[in-house]
N, CA, C and O of each residue as an XYZ file, in Angstrom:
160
protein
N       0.820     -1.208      0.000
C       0.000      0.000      0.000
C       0.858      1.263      0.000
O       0.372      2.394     -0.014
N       2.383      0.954      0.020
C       3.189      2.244      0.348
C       3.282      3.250     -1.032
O       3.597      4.436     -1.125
N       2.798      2.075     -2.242
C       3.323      2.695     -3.523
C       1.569      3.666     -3.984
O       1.510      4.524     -4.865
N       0.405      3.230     -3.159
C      -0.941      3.458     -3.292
C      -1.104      5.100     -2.911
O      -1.380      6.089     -3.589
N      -0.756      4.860     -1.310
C      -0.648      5.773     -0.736
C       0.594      7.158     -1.307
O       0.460      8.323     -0.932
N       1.632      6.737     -2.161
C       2.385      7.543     -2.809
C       1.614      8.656     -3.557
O       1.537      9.836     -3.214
N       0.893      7.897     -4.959
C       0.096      8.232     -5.855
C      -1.087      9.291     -5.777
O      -1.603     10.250     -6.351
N      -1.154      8.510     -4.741
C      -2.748      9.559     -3.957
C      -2.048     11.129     -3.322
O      -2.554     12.248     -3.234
N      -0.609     10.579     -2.932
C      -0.375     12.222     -2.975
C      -0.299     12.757     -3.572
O      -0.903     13.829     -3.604
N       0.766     12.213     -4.724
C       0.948     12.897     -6.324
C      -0.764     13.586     -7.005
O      -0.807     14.701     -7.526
N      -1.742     12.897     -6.896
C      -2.811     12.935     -7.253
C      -3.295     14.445     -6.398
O      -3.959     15.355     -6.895
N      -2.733     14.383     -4.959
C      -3.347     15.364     -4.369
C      -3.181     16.432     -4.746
O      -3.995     17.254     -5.165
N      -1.371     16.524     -4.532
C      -0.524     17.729     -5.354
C      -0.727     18.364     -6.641
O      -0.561     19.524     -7.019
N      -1.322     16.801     -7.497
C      -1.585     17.860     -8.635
C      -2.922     18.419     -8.748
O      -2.948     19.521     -9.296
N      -4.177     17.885     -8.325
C      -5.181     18.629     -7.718
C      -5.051     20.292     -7.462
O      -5.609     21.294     -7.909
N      -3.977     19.998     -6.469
C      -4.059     21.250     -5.442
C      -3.626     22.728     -6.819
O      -4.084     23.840     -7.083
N      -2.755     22.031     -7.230
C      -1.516     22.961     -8.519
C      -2.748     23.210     -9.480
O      -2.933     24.426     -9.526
N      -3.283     22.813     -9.939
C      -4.295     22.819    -10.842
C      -5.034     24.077    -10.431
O      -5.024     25.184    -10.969
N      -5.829     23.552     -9.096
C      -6.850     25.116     -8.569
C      -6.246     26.034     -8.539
O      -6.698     27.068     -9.030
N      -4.763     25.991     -7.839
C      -4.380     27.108     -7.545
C      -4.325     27.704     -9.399
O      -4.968     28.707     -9.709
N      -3.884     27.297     -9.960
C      -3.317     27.892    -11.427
C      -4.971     28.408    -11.447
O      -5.143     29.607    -11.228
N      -6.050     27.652    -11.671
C      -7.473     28.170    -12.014
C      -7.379     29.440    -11.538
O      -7.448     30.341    -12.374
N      -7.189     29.823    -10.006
C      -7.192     30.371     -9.241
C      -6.967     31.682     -9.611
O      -7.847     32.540     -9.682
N      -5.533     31.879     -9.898
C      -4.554     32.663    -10.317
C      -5.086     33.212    -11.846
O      -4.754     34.341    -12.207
N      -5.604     32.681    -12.384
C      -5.793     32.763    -14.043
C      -7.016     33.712    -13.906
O      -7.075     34.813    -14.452
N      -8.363     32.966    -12.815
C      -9.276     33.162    -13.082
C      -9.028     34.874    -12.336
O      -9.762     35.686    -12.900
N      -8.193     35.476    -11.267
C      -7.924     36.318    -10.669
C      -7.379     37.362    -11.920
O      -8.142     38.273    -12.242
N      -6.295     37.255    -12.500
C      -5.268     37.828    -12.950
C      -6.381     38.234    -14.184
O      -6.456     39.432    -14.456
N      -7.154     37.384    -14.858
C      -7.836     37.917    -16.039
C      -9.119     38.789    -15.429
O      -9.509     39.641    -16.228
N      -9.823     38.746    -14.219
C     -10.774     40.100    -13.343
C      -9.744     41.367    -13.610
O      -9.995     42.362    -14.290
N      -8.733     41.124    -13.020
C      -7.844     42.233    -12.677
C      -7.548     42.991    -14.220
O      -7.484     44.220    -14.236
N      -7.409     42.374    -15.239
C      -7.376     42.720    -16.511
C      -8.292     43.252    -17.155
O      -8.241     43.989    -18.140
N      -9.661     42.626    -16.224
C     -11.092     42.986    -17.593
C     -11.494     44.653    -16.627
O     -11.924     45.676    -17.157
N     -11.214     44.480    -15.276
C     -11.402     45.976    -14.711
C     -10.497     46.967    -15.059
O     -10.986     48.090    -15.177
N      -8.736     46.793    -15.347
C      -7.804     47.673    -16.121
C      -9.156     48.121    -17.475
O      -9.967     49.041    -17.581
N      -8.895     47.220    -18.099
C      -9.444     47.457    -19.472
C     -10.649     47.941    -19.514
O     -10.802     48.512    -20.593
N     -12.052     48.015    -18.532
C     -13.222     48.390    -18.403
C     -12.696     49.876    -18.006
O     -12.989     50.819    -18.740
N     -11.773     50.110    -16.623
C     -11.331     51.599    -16.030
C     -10.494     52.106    -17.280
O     -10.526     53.337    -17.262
N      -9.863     51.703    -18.206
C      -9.030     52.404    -18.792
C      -9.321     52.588    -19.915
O      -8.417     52.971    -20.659
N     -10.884     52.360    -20.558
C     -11.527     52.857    -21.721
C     -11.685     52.217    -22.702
O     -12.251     52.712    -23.677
């Protein structure tokens, strides 16, 4: 089960990397559409 339990972290980690990127993307492009809405 040591190699099970490995995977499932890998699995977690990349989970986690994933949202955060959503995260970041879905943030960084608000921050862009309000520049671009405030700046005409």
């Amino acid at each position: 089960f040591g190699g099970e339990s490995k995977w499932r972290k890998v699995v977690k980690v990349a989970v986690f990397v994933v949202l955060l990127a959503a995260g970041l993307l879905t943030m960084t492009g608000n921050l862009n559409l309000l520049q671009f809405a405030t700046g005409g």
